[in-house]
Short mmCIF file of the C-alpha atoms (twelve columns), coordinates in Angstrom:
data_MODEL
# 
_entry.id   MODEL 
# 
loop_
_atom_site.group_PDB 
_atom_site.id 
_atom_site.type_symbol 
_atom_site.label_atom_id 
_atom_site.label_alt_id 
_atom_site.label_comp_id 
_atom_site.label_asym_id 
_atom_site.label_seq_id 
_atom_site.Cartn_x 
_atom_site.Cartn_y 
_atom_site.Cartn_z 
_atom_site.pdbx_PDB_model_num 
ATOM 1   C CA . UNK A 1   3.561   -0.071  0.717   1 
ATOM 2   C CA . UNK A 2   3.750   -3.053  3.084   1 
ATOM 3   C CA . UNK A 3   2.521   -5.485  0.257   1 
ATOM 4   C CA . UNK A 4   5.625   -4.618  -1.575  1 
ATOM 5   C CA . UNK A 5   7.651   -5.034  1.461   1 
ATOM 6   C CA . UNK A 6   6.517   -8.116  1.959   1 
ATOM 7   C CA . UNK A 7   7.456   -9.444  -2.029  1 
ATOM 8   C CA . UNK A 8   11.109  -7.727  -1.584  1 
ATOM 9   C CA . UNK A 9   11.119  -9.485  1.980   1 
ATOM 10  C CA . UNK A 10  10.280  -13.352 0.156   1 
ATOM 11  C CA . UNK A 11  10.943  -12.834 -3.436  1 
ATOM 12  C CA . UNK A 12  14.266  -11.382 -2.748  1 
ATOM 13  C CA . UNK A 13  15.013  -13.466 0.047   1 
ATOM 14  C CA . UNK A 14  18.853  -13.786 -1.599  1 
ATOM 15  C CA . UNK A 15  19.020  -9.912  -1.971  1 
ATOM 16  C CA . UNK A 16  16.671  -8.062  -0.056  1 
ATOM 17  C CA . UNK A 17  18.488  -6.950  2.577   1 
ATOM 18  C CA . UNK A 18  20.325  -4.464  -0.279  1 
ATOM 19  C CA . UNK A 19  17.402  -2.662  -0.211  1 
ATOM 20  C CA . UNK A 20  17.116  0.463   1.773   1 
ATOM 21  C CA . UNK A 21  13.813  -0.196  3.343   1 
ATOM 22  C CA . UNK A 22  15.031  -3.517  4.799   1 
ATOM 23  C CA . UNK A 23  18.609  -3.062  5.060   1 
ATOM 24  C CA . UNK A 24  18.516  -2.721  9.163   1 
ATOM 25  C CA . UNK A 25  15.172  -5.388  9.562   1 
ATOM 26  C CA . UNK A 26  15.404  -8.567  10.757  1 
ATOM 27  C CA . UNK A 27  13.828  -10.788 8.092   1 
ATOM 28  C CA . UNK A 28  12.238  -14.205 8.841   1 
ATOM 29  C CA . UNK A 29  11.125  -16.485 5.859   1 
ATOM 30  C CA . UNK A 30  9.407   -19.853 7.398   1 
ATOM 31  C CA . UNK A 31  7.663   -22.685 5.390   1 
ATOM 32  C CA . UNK A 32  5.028   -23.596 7.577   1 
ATOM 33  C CA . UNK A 33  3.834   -26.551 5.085   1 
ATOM 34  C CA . UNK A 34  4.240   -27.313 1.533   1 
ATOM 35  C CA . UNK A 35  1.742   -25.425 0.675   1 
ATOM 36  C CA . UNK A 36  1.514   -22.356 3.071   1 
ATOM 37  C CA . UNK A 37  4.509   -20.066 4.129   1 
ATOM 38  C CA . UNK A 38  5.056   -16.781 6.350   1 
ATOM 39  C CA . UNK A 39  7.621   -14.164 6.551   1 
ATOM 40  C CA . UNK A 40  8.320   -11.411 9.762   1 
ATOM 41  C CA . UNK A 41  9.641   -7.937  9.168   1 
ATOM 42  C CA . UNK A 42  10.886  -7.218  11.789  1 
ATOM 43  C CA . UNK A 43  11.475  -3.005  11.875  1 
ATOM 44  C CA . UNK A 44  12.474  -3.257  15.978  1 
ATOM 45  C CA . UNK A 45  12.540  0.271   17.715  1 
ATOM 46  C CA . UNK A 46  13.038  2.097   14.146  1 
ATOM 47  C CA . UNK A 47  14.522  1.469   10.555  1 
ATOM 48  C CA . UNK A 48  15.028  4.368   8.336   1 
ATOM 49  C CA . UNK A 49  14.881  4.237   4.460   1 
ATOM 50  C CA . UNK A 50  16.184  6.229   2.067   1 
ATOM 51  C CA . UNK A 51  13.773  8.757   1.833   1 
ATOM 52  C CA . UNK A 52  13.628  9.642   5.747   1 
ATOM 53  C CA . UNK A 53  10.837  7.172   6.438   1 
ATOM 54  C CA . UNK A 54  10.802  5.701   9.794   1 
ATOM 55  C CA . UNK A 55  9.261   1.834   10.109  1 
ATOM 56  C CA . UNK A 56  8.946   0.541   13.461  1 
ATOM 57  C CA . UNK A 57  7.464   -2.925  14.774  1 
ATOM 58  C CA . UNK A 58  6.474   -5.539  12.680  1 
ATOM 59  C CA . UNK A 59  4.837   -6.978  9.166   1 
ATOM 60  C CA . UNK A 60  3.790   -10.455 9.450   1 
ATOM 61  C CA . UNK A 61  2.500   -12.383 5.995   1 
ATOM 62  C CA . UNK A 62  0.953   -16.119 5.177   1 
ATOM 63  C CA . UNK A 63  0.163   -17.309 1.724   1 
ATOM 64  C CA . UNK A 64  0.232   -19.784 -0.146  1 
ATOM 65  C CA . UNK A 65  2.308   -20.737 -2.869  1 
ATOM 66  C CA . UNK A 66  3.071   -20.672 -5.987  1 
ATOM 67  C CA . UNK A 67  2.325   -16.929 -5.071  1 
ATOM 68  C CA . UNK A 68  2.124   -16.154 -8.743  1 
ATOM 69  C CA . UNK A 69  -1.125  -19.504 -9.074  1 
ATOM 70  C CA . UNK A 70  -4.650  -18.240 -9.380  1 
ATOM 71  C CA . UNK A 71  -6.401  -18.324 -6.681  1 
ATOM 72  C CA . UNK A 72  -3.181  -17.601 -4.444  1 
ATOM 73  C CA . UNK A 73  -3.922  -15.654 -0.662  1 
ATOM 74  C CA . UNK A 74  -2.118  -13.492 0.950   1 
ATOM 75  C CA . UNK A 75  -2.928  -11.926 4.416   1 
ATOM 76  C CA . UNK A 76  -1.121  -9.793  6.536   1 
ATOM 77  C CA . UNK A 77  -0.763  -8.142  10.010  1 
ATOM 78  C CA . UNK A 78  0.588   -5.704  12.309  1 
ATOM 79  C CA . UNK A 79  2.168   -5.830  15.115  1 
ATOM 80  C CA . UNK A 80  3.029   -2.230  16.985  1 
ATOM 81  C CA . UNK A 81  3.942   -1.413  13.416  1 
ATOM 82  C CA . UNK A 82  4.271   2.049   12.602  1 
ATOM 83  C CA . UNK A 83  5.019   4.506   9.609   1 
ATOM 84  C CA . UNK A 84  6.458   7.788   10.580  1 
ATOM 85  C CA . UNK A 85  4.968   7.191   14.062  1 
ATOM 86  C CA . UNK A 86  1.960   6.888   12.874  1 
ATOM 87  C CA . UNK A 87  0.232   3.712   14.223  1 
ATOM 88  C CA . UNK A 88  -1.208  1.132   11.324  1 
ATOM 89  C CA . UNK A 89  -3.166  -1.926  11.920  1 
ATOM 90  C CA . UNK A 90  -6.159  -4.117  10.773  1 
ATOM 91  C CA . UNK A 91  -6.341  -6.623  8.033   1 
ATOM 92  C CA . UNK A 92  -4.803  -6.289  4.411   1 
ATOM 93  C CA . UNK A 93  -5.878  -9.124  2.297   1 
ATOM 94  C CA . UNK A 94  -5.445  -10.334 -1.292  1 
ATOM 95  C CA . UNK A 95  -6.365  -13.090 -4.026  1 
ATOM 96  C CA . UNK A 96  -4.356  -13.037 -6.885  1 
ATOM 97  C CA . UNK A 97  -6.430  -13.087 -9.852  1 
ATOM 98  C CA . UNK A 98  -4.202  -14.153 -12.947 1 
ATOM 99  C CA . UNK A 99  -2.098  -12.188 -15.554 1 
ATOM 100 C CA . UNK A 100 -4.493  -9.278  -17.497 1 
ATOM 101 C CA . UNK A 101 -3.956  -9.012  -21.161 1 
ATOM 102 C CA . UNK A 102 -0.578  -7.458  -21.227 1 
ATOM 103 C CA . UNK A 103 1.034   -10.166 -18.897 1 
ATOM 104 C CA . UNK A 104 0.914   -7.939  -15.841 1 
ATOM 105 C CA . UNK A 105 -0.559  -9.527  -12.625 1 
ATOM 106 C CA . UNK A 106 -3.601  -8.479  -11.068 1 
ATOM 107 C CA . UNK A 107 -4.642  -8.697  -7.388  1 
ATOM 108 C CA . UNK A 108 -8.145  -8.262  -5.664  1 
ATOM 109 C CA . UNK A 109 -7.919  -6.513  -2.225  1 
ATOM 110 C CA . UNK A 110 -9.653  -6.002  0.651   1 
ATOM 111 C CA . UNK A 111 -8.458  -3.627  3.577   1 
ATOM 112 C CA . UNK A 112 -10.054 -3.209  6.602   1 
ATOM 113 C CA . UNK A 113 -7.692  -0.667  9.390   1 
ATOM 114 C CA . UNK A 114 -6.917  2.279   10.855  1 
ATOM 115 C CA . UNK A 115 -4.173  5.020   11.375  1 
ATOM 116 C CA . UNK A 116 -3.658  6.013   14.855  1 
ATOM 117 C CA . UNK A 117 -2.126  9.466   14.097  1 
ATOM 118 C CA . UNK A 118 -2.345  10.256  18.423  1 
ATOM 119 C CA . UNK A 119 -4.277  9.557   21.384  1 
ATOM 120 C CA . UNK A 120 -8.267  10.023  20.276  1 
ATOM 121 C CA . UNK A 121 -7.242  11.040  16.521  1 
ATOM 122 C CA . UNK A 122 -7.702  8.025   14.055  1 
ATOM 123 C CA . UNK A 123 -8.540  7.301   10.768  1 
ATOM 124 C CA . UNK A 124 -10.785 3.849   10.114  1 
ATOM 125 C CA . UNK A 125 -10.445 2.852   6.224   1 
ATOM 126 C CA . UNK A 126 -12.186 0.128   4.461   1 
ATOM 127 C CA . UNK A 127 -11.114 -0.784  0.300   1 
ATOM 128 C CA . UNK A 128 -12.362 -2.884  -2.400  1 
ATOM 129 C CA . UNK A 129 -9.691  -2.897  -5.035  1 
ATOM 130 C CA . UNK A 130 -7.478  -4.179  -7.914  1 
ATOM 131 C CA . UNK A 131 -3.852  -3.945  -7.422  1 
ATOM 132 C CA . UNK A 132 -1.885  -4.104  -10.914 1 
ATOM 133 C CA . UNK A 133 2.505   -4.712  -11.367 1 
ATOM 134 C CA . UNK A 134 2.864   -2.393  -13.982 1 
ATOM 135 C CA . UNK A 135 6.572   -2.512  -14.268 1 
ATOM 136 C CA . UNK A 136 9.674   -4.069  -12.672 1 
ATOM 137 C CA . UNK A 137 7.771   -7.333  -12.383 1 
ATOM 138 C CA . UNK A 138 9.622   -9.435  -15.260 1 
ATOM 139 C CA . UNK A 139 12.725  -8.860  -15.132 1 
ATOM 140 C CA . UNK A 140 12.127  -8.327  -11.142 1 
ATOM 141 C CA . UNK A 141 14.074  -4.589  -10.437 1 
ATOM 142 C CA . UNK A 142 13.023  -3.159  -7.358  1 
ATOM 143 C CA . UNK A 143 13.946  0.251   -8.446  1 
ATOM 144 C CA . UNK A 144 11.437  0.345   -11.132 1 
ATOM 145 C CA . UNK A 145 8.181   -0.835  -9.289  1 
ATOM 146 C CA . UNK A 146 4.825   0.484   -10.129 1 
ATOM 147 C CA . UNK A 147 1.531   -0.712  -9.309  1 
ATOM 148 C CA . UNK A 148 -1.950  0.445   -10.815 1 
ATOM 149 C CA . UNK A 149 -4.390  0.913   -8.336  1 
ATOM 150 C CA . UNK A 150 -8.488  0.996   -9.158  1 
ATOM 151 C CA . UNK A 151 -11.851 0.802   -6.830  1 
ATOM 152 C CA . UNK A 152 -13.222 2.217   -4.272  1 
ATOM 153 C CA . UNK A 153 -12.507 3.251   -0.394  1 
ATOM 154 C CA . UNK A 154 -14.365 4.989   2.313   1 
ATOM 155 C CA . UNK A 155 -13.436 6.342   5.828   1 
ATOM 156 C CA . UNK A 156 -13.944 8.679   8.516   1 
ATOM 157 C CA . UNK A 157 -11.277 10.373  10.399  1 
ATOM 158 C CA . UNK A 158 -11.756 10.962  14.669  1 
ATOM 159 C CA . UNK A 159 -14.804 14.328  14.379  1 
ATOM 160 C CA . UNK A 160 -14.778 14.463  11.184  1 
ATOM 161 C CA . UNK A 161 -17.420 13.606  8.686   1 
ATOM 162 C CA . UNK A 162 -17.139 9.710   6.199   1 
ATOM 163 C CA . UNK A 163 -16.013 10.518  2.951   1 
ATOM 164 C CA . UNK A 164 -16.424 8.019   0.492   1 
ATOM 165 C CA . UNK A 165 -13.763 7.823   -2.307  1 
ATOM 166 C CA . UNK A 166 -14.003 6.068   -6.361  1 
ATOM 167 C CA . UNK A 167 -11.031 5.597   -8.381  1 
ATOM 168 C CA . UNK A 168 -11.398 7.365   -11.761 1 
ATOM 169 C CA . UNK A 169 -7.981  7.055   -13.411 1 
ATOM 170 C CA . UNK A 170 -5.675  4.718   -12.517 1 
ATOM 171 C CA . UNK A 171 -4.095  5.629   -9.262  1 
ATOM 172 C CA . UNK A 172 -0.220  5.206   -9.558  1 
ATOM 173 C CA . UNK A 173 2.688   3.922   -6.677  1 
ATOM 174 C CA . UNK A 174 6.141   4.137   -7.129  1 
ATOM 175 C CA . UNK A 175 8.171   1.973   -4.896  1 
ATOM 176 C CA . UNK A 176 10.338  4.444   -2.841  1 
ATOM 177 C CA . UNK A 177 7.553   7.399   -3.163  1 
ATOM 178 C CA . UNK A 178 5.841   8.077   -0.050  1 
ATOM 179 C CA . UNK A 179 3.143   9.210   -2.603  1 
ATOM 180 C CA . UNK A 180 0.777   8.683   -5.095  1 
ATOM 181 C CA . UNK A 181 2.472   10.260  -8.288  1 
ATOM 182 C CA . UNK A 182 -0.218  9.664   -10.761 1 
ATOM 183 C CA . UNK A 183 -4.186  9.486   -10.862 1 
ATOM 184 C CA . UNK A 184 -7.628  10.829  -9.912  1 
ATOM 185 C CA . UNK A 185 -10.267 9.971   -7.438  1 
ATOM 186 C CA . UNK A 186 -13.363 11.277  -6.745  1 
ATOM 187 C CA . UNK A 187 -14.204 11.551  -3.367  1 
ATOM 188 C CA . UNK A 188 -17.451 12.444  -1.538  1 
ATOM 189 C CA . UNK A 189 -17.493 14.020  2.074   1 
ATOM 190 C CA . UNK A 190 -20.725 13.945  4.060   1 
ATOM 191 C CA . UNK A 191 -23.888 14.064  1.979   1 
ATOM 192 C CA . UNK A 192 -23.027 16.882  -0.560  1 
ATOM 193 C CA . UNK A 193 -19.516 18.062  -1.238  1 
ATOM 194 C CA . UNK A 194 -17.590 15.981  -3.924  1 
ATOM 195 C CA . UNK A 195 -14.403 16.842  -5.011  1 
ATOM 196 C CA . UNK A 196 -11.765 15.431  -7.374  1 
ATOM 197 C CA . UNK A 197 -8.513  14.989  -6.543  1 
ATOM 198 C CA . UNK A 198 -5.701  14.700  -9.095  1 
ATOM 199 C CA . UNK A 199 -1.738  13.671  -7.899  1 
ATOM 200 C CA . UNK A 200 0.056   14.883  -11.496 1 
ATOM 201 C CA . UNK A 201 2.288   13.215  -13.812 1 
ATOM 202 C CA . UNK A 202 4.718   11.139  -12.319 1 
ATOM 203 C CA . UNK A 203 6.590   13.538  -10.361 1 
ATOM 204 C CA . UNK A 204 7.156   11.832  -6.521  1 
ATOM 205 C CA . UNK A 205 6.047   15.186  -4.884  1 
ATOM 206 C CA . UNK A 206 4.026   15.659  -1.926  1 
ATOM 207 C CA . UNK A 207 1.512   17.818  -3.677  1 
ATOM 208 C CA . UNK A 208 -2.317  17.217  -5.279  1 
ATOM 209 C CA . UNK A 209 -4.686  19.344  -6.905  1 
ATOM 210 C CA . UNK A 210 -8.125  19.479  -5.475  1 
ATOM 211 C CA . UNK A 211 -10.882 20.770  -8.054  1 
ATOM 212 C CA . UNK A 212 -14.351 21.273  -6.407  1 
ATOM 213 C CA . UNK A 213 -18.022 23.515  -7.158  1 
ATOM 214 C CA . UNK A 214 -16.071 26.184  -6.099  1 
ATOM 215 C CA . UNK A 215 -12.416 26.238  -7.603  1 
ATOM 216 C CA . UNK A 216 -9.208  24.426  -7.339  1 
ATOM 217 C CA . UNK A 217 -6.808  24.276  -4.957  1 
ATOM 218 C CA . UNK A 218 -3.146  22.562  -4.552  1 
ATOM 219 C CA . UNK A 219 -2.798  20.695  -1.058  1 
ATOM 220 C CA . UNK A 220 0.263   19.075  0.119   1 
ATOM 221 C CA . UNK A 221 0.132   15.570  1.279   1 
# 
């Protein structure tokens, strides 16, 4: 969720510190030239939102602007950030691509990170993907932001074996969801076993059903 973060942080410069997630952050919004500004989240020793998450450290984005321009950039980093102490870093970076054919914008992203979950247990992730505002873009309402997520991922998690993930429906984020509430991936783990996974209807839960060779299965997140 640190993309969205980041467009509460600028966009909302006036009013973002009304939102939960950034009500205790220290918020820097610099215009480095006419062309190119950055904003700092700054989370400090902890900041906790609304649903329990804890964010500490920092979110630092550049871009250029108009944001909303085709061709625009935006790249981010981390700084001793972490999510529910849970270390993330690596690069996040995105071109917006235009408005799709229902006036929605569109992104094209590229991660490259990992999730230090404790000493010698980490998860490396790469993604190719398209990144979609599905609602509370125009008229901008925080509390009504979904984005549309499609591509593909892969990773490998500290003695465990890659896996390498496709997007088959449209995976769905609600801002203030720790989940994914809607969508289905297909994801591959070694050289045989592939699996579907399936997060529901809508419902911010913490649960997904797994359907394999063998069965299905509901895991929690």
């Amino acid at each position: 969720d640190a993309c969205v973060i980041v467009d509460l942080a600028y966009e909302g410069n006036y009013n973002g510190k009304n939102n939960d997630v950034l009500s205790c952050a220290v918020i820097s919004v610099d215009t480095l030239t006419s062309a190119f500004h950055r904003v700092i989240i700054d989370f400090g020793t902890g900041c906790t939102d609304a649903a329990g998450n804890v964010r500490t450290g920092q979110i630092k984005a550049t871009f250029t602007v108009p944001r909303i321009a085709g061709g625009a950039v935006t790249d981010l980093e981390f700084i001793n950030y972490t999510f529910n102490q849970v270390e993330v870093a690596g690069i996040y970076h995105q071109v917006f691509t235009g408005l799709n054919s229902s006036s929605q914008p569109e992104w094209a992203v590229d991660i490259d990170g990992y999730a230090a979950f404790s000493p010698g247990d980490t998860l490396f992730y790469e993604s190719t993907r398209t990144r979609t505002w599905i609602d509370g873009f125009n008229p901008f309402n925080p509390s009504s932001i979904r984005f549309a997520i499609t591509g593909a991922a892969s990773g490998q998690r500290t003695g465990q074996p890659q896996w390498i993930a496709t997007v088959k429906d449209d995976l769905i984020w609600k801002y203030g969801c720790p989940w994914l509430v809607e969508g289905k991936y297909e994801i591959s783990v070694g050289n045989a076993k592939v699996y579907e996974v399936d997060f529901g209807n809508g419902d911010c839960d913490d649960e997904a059903t797994v359907s394999g060779s063998g069965g299905s299965i509901i895991i929690q997140l």
